[in-house]
N, CA, C and O atoms as CSV, one atom per row, in Angstrom:
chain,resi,resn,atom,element,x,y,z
A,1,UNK,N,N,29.072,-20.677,-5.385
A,1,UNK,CA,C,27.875,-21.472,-5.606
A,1,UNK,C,C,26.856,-20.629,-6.383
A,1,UNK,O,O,26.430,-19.602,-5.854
A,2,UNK,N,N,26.370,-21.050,-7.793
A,2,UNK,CA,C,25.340,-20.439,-8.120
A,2,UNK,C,C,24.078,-20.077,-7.586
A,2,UNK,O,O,23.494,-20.764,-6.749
A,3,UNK,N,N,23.652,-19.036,-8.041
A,3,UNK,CA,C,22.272,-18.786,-7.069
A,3,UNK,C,C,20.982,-19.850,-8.267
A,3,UNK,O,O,20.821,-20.133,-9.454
A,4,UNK,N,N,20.372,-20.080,-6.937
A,4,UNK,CA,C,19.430,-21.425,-7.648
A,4,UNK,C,C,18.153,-20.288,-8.266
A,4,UNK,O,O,17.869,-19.325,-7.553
A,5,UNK,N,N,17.364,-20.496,-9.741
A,5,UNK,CA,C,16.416,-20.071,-10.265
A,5,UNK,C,C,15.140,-19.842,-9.301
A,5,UNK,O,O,15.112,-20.636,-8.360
A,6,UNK,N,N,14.141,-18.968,-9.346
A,6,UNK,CA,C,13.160,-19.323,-8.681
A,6,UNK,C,C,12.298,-20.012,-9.228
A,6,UNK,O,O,12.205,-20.197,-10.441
A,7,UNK,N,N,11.267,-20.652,-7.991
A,7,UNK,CA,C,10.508,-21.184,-8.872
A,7,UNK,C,C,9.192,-21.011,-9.045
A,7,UNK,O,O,8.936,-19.861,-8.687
A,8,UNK,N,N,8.005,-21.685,-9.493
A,8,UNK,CA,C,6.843,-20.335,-10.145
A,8,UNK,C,C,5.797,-20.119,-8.526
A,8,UNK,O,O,4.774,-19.439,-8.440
A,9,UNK,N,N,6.524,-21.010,-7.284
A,9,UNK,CA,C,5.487,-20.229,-6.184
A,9,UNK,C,C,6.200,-19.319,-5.647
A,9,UNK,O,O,5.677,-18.555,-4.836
A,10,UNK,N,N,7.962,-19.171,-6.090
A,10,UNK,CA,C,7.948,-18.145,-5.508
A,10,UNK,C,C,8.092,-16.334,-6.312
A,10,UNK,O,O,8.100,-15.256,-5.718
A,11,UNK,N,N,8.168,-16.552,-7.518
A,11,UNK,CA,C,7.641,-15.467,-8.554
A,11,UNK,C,C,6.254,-15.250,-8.281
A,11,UNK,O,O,5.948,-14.057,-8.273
A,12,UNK,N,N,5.155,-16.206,-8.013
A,12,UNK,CA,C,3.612,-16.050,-7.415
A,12,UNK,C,C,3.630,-15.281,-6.504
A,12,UNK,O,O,3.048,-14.196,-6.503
A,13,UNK,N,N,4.483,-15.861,-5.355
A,13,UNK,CA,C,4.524,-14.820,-4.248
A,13,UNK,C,C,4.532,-13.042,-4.484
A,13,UNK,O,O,3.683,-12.220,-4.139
A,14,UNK,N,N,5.886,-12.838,-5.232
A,14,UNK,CA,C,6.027,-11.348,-5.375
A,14,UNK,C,C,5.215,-11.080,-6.197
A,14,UNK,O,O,4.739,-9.948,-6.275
A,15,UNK,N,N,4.966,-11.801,-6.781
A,15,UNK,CA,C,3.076,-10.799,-7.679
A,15,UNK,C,C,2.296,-10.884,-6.886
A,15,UNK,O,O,1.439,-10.056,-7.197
A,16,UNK,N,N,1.969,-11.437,-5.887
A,16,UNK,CA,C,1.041,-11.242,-4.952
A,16,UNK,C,C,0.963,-9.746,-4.316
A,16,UNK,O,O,0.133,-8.837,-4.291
A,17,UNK,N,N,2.739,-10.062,-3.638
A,17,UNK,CA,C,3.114,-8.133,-3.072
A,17,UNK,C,C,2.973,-7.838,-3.668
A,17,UNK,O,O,2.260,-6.899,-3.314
A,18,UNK,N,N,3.075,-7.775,-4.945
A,18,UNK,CA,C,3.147,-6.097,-5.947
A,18,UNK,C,C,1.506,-5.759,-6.219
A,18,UNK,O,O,1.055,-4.633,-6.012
A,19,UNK,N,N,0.479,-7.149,-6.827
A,19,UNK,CA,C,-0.555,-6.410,-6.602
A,19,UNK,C,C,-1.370,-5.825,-5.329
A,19,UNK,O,O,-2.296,-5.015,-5.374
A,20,UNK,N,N,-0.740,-6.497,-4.059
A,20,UNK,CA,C,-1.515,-5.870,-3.428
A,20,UNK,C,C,-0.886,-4.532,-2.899
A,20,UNK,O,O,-1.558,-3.608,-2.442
A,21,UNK,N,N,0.335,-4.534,-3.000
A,21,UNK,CA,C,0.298,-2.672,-3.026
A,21,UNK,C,C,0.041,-2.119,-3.764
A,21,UNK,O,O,-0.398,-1.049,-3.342
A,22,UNK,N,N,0.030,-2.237,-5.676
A,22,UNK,CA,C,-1.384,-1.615,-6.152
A,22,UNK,C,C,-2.314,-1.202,-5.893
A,22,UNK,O,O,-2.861,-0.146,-6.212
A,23,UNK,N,N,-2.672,-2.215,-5.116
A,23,UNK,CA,C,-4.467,-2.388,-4.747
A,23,UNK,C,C,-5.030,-0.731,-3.863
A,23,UNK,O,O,-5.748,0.236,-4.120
A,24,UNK,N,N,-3.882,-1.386,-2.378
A,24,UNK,CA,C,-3.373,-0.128,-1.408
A,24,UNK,C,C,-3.445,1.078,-2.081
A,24,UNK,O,O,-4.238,2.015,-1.997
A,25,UNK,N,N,-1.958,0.774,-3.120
A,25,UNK,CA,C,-2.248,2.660,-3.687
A,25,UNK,C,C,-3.240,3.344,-4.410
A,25,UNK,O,O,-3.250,4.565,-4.568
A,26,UNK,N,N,-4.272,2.373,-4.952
A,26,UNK,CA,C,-4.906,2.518,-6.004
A,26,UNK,C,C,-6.400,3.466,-4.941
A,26,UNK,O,O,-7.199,4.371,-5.181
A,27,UNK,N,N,-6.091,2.608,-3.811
A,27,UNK,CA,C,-7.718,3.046,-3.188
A,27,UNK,C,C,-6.882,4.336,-1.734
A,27,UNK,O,O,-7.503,4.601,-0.704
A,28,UNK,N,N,-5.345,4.965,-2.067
A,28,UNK,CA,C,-4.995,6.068,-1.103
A,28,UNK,C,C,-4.749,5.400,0.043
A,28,UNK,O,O,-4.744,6.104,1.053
A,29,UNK,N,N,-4.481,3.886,0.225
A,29,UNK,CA,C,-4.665,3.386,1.511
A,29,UNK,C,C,-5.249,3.352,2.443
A,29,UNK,O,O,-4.938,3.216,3.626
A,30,UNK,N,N,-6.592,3.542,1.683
A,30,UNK,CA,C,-7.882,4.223,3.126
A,30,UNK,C,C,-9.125,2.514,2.732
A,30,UNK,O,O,-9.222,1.612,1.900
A,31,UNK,N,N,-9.770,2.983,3.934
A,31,UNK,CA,C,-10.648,1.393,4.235
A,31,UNK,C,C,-11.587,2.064,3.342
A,31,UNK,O,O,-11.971,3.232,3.403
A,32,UNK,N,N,-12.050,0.721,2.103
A,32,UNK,CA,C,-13.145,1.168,1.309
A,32,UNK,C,C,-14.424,0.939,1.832
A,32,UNK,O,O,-15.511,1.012,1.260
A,33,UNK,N,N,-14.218,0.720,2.726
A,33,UNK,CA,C,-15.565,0.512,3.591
A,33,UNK,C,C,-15.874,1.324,4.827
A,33,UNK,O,O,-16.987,1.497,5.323
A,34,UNK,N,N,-14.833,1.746,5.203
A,34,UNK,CA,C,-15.359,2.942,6.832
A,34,UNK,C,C,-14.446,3.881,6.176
A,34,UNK,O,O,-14.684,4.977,6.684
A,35,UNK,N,N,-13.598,3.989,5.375
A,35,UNK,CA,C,-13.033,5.382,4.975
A,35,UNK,C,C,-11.477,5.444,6.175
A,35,UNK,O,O,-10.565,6.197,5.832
A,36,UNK,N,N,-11.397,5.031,6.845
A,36,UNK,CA,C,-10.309,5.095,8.166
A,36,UNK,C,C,-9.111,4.828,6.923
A,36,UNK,O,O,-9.234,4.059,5.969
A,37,UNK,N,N,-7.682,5.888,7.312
A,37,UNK,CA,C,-6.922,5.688,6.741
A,37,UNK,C,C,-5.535,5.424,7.089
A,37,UNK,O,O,-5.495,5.661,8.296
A,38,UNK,N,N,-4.246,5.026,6.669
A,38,UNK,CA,C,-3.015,4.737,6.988
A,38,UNK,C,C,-2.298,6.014,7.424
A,38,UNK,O,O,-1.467,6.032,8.332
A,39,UNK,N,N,-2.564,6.769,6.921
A,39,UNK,CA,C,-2.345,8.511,7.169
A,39,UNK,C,C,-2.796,9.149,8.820
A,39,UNK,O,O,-2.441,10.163,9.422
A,40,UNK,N,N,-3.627,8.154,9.135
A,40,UNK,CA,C,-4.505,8.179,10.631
A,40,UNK,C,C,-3.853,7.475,11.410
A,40,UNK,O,O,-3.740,7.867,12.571
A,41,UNK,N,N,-3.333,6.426,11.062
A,41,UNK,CA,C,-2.425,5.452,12.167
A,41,UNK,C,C,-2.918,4.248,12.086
A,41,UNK,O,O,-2.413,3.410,12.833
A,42,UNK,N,N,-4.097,3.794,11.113
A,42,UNK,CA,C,-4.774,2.267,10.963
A,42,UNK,C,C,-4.027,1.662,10.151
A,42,UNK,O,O,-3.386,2.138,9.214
A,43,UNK,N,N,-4.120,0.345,10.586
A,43,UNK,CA,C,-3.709,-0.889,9.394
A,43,UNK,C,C,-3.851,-1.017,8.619
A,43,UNK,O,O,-4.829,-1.720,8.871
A,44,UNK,N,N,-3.805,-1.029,7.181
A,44,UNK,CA,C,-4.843,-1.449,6.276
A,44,UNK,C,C,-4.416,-2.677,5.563
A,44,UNK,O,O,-3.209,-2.869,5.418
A,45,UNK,N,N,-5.143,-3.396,5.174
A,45,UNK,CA,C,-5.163,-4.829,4.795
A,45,UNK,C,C,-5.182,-4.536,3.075
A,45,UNK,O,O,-5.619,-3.524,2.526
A,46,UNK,N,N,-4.610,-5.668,2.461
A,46,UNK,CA,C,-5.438,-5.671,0.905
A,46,UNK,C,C,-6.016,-7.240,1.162
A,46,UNK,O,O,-5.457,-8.259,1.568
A,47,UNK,N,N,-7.169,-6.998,0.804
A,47,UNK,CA,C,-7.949,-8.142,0.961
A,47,UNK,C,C,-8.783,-8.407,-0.552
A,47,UNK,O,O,-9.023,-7.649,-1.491
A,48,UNK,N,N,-9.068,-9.728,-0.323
A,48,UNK,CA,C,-9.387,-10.478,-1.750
A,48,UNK,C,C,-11.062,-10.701,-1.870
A,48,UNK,O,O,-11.747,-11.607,-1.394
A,49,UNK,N,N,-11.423,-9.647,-2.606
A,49,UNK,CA,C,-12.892,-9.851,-3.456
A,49,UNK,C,C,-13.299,-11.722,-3.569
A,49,UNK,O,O,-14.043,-12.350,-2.815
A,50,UNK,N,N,-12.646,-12.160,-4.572
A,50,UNK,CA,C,-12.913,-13.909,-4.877
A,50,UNK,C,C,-11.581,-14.280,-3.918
A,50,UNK,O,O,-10.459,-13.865,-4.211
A,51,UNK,N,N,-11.810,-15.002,-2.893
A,51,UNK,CA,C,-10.639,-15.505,-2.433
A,51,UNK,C,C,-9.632,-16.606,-2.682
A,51,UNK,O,O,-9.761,-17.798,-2.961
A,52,UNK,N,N,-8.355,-15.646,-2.446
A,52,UNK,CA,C,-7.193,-16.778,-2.985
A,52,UNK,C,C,-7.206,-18.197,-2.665
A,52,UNK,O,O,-6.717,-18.799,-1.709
A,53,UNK,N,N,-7.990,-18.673,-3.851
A,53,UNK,CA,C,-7.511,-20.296,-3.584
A,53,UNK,C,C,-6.557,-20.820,-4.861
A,53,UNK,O,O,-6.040,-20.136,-5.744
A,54,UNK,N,N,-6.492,-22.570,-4.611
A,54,UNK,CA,C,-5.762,-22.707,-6.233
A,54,UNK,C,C,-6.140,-22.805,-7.205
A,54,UNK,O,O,-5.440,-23.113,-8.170
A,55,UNK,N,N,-7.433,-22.559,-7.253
A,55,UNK,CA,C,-8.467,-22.503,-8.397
A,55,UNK,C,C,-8.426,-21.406,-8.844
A,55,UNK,O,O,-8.448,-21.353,-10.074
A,56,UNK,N,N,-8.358,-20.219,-8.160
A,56,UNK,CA,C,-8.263,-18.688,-8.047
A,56,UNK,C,C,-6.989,-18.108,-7.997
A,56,UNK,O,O,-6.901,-16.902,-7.766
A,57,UNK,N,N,-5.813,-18.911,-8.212
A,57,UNK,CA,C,-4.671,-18.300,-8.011
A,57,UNK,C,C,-4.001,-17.000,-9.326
A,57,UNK,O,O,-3.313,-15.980,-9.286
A,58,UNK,N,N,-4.565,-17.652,-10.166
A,58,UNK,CA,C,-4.271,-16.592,-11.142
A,58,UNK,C,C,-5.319,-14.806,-11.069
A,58,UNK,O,O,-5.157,-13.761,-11.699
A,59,UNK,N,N,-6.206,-15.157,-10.137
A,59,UNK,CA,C,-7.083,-13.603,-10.076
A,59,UNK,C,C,-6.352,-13.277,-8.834
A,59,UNK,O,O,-5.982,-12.107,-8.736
A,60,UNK,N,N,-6.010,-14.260,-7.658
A,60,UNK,CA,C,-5.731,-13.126,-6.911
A,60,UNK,C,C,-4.362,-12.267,-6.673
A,60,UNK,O,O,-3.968,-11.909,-5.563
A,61,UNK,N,N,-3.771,-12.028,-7.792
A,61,UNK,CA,C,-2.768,-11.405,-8.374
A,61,UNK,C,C,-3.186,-10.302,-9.099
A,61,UNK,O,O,-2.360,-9.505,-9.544
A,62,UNK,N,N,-4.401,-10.163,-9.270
A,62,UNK,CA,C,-4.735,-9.156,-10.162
A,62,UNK,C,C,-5.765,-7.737,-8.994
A,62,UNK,O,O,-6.872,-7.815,-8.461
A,63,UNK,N,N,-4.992,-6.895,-9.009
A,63,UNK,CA,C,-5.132,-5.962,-8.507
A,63,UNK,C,C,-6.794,-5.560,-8.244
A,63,UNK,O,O,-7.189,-5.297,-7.108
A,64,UNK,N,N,-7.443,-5.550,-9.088
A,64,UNK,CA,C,-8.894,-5.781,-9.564
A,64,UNK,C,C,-9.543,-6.488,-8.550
A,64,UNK,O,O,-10.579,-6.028,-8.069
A,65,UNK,N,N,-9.120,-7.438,-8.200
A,65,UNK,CA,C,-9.689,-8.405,-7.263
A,65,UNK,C,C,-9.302,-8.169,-5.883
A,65,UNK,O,O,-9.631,-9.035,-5.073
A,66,UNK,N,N,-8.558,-6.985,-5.402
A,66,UNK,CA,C,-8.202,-7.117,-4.105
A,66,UNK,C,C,-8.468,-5.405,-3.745
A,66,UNK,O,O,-7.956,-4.492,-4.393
A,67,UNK,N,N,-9.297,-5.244,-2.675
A,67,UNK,CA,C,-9.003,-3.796,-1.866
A,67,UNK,C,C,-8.653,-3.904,-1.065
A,67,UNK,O,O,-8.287,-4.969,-0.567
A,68,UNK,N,N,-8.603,-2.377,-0.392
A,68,UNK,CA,C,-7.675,-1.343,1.202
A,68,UNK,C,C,-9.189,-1.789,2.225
A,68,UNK,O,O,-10.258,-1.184,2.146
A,69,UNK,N,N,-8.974,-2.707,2.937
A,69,UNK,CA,C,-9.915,-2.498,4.181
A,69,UNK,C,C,-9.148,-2.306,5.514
A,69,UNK,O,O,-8.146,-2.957,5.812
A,70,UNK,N,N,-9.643,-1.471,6.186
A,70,UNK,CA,C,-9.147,-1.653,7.907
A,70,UNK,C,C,-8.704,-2.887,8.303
A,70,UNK,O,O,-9.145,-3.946,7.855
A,71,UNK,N,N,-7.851,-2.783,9.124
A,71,UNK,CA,C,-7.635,-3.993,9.758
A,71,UNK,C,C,-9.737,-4.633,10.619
A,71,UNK,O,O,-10.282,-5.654,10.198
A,72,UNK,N,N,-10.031,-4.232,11.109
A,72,UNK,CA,C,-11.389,-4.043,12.034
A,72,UNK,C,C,-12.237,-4.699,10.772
A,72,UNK,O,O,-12.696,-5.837,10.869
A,73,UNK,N,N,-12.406,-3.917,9.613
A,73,UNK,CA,C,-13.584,-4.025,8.417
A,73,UNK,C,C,-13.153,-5.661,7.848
A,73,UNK,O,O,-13.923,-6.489,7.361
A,74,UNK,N,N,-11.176,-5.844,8.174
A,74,UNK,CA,C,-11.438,-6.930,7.187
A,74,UNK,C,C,-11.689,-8.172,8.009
A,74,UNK,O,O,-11.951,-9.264,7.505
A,75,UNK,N,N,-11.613,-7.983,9.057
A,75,UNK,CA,C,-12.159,-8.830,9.951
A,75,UNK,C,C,-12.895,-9.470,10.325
A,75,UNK,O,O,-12.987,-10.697,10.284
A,76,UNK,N,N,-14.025,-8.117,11.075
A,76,UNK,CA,C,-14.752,-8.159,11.722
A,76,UNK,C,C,-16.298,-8.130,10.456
A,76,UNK,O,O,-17.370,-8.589,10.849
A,77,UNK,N,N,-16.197,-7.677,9.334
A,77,UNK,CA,C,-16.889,-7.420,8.098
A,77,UNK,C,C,-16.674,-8.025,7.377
A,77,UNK,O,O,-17.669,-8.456,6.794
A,78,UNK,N,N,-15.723,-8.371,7.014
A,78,UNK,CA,C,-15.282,-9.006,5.708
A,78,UNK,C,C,-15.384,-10.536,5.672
A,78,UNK,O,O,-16.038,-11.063,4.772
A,79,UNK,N,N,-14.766,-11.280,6.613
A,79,UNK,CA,C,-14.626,-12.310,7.001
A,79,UNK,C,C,-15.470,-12.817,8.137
A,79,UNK,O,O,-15.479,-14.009,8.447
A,80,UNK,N,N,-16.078,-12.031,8.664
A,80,UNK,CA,C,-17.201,-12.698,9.975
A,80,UNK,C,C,-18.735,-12.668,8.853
A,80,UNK,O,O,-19.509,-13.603,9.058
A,81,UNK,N,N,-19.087,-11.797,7.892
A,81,UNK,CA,C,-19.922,-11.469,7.326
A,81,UNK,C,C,-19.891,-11.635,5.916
A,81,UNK,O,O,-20.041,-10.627,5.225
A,82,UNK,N,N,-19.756,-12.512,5.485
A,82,UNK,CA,C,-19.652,-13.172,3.711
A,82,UNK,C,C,-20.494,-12.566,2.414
A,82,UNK,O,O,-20.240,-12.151,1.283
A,83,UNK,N,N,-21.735,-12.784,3.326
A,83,UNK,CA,C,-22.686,-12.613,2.189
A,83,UNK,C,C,-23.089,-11.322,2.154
A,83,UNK,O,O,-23.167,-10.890,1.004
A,84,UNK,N,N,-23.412,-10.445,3.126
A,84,UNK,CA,C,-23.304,-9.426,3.299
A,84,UNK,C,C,-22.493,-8.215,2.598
A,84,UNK,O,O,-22.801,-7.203,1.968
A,85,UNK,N,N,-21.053,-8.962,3.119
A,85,UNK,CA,C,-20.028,-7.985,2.637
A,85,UNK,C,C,-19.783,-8.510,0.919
A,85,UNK,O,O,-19.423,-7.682,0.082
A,86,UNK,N,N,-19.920,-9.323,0.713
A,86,UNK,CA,C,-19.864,-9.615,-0.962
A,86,UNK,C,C,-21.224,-8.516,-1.592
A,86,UNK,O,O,-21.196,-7.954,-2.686
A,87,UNK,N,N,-22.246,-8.430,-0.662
A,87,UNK,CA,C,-23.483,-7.861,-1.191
A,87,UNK,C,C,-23.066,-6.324,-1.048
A,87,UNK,O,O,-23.221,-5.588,-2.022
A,88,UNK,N,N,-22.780,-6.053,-0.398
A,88,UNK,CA,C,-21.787,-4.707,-0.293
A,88,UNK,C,C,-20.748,-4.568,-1.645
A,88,UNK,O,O,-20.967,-3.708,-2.499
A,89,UNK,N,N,-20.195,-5.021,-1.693
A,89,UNK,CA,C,-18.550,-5.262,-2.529
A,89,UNK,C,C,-19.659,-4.849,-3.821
A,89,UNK,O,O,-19.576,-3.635,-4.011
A,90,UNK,N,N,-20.491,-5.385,-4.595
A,90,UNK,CA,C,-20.973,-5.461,-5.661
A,90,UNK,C,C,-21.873,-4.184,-6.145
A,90,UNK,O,O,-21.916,-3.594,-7.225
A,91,UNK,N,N,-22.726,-3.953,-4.650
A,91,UNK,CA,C,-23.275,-2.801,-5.070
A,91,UNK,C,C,-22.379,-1.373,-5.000
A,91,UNK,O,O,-22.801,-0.382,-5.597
A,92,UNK,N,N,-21.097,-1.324,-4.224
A,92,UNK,CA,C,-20.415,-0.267,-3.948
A,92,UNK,C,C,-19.412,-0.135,-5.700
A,92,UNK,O,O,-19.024,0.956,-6.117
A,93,UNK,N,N,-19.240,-1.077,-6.242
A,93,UNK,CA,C,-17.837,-1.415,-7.182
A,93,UNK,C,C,-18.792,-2.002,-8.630
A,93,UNK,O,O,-18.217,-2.707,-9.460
A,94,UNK,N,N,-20.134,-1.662,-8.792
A,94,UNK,CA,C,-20.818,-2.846,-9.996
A,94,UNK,C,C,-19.598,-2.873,-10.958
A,94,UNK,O,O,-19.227,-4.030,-11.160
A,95,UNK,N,N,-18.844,-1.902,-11.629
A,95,UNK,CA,C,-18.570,-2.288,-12.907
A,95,UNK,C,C,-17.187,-3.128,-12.142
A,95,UNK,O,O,-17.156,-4.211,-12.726
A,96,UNK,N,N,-16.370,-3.109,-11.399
A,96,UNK,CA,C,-15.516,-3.441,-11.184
A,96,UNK,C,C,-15.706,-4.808,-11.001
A,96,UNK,O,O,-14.794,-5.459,-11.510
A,97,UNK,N,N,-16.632,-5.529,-10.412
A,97,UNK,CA,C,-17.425,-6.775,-10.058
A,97,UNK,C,C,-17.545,-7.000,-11.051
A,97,UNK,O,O,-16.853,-8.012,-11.172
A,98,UNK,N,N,-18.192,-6.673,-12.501
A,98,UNK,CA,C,-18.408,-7.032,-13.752
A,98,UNK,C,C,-16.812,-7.998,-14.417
A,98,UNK,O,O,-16.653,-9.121,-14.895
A,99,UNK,N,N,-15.747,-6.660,-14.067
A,99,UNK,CA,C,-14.907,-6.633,-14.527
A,99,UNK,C,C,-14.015,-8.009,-13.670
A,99,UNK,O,O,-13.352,-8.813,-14.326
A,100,UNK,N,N,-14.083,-8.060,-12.813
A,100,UNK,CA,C,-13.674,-9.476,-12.032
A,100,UNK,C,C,-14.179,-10.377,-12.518
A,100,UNK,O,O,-13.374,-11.161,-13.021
A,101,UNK,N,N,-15.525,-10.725,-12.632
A,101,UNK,CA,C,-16.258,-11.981,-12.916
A,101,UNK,C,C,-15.693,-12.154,-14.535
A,101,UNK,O,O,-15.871,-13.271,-15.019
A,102,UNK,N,N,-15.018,-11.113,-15.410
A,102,UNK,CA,C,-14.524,-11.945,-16.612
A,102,UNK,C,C,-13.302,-12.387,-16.458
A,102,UNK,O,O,-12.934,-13.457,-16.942
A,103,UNK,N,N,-12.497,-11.561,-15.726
A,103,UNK,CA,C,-11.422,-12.045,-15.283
A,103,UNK,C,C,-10.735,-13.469,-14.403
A,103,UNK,O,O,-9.616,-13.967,-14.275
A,104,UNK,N,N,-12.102,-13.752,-13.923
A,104,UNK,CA,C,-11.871,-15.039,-13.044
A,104,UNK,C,C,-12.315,-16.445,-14.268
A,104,UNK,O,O,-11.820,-17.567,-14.155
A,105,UNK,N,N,-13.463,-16.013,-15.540
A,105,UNK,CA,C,-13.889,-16.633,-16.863
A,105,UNK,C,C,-12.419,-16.976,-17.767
A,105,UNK,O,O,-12.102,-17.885,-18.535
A,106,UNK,N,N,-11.785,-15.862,-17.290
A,106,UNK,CA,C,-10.739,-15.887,-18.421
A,106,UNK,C,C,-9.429,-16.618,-18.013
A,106,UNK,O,O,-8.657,-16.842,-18.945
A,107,UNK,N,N,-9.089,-16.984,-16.903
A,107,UNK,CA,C,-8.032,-17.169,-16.390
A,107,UNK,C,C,-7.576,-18.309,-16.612
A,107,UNK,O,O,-8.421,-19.182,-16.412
A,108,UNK,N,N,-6.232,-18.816,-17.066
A,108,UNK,CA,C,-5.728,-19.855,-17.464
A,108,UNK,C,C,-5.712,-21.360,-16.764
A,108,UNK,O,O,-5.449,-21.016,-15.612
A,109,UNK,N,N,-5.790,-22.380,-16.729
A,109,UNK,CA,C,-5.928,-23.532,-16.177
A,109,UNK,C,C,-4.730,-24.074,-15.073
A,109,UNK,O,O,-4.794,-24.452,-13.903
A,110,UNK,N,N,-3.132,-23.850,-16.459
A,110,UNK,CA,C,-2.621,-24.304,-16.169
A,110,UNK,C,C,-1.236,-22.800,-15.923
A,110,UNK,O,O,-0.833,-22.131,-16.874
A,111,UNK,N,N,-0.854,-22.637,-14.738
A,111,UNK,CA,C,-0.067,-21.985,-14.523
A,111,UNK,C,C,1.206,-22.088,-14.318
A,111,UNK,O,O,1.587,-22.064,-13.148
A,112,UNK,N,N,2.012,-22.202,-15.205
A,112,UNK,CA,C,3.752,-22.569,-14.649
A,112,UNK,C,C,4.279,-21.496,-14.600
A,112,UNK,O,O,3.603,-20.490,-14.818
A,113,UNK,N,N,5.689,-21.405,-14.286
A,113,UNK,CA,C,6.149,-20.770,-14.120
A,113,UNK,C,C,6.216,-19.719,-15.057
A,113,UNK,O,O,6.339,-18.589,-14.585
A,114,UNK,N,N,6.152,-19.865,-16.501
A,114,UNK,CA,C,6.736,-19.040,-17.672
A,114,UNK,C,C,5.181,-18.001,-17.249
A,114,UNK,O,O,5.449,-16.800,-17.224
A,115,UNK,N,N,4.125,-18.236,-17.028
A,115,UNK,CA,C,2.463,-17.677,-16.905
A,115,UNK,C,C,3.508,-16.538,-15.520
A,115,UNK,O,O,3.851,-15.359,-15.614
A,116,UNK,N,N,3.705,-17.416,-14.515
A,116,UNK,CA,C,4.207,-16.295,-14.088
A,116,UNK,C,C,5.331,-15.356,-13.616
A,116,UNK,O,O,5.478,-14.625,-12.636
A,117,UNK,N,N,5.975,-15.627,-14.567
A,117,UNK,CA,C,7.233,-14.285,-15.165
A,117,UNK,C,C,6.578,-13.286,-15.725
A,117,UNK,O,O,6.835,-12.116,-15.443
A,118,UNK,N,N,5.375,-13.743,-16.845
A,118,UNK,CA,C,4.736,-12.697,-17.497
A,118,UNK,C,C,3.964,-11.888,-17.068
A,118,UNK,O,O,3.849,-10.767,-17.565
A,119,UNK,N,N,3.002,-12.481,-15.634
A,119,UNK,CA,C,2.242,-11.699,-14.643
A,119,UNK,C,C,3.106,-10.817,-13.864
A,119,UNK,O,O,2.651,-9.688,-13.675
A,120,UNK,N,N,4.061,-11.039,-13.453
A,120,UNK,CA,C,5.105,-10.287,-12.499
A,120,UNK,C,C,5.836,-9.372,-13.087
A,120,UNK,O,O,6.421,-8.539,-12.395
A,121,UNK,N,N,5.973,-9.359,-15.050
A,121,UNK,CA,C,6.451,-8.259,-15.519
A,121,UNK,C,C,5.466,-7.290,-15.973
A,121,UNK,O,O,5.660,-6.083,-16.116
A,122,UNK,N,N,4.064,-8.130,-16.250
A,122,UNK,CA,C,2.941,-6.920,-16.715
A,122,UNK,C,C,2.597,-6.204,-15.335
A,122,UNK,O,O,2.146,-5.071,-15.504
A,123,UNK,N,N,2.726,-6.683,-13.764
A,123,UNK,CA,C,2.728,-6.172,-12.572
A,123,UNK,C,C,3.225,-5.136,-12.491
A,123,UNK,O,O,2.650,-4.079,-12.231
A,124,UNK,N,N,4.354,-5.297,-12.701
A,124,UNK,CA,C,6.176,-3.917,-12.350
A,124,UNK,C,C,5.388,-2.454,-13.535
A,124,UNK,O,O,5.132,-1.254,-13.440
A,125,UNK,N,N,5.285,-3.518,-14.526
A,125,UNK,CA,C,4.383,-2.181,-16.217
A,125,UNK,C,C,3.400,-1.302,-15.129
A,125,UNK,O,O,3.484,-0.111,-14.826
A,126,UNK,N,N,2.634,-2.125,-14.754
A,126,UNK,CA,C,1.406,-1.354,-13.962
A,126,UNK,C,C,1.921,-0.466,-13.094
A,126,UNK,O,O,1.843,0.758,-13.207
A,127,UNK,N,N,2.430,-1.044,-12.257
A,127,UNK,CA,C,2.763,-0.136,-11.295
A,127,UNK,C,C,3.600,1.017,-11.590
A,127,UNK,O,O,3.588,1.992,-10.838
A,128,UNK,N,N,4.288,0.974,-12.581
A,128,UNK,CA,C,5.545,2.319,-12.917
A,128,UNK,C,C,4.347,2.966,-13.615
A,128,UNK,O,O,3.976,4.129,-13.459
A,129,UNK,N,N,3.866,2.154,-14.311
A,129,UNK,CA,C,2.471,3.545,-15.750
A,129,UNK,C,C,2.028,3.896,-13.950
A,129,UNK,O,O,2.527,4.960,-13.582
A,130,UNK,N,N,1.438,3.379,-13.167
A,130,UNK,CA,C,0.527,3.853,-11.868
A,130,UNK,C,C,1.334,4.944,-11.350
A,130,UNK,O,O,0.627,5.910,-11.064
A,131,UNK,N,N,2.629,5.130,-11.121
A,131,UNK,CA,C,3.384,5.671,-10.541
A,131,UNK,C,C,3.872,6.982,-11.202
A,131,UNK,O,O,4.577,7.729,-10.523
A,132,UNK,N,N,3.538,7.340,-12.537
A,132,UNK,CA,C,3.977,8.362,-13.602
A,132,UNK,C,C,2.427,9.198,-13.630
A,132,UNK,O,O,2.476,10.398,-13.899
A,133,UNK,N,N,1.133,8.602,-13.370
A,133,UNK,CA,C,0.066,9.464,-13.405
A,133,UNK,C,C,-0.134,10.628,-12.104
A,133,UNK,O,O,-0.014,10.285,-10.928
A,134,UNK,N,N,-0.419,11.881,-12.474
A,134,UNK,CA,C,-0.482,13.052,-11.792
A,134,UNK,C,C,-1.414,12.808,-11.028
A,134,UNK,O,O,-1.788,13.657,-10.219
């Protein structure tokens, strides 16, 4: 029996994993907000700056848009505390926040599948160039 093609939610999916272990490696796996790290024995979450909706589905694939919080921070901070922690997020990250808000301007309407084969191979690019820097 042939194996059946995937289809573009589930290529979405694994760009999801791949950016958010980016995200993870990018910030050492430590909470960008209390500093507590995976190296210590904590959880760490990758959690979403603009949150994944289907309006937003094409940013929250993008590494940019997601950090390393504690299990506790993404919780108890992140998600109990909105405005706050967005007011946080912006002043801790300005250019990176800059750099999201074009990214969420720029993002395509209509996403099929072929949109994401191409996200999931510029993903794998990232992560190997991420993986070759000293």
């Amino acid at each position: 029996m042939p194996r059946k093609k995937p289809t573009a939610t589930q290529i979405y999916k694994q760009c999801l994993t791949i950016a958010k272990r980016i995200a993870k490696e990018r910030d050492g796996y430590t909470c960008q907000r209390c500093g507590k790290a995976k190296s210590e024995g904590f959880k760490i979450d990758a959690s979403h700056v603009i949150p994944n909706t289907p309006k937003d589905r094409a940013l929250a694939v993008e590494p940019e848009n997601i950090k390393a919080l504690c299990a506790g921070c993404h919780k108890f901070f992140w998600h109990l505390s909105p405005v706050e922690s967005g007011l946080w997020f912006v002043e801790k990250f300005p250019k990176r926040w800059e750099r999201i808000k074009k990214l969420r301007e720029s993002q395509p309407k209509k996403k099929g599948i072929e949109f994401w084969k191409a996200k999931k191979k510029e993903l794998i690019e990232l992560k190997e160039s991420e993986g070759k820097k000293p």
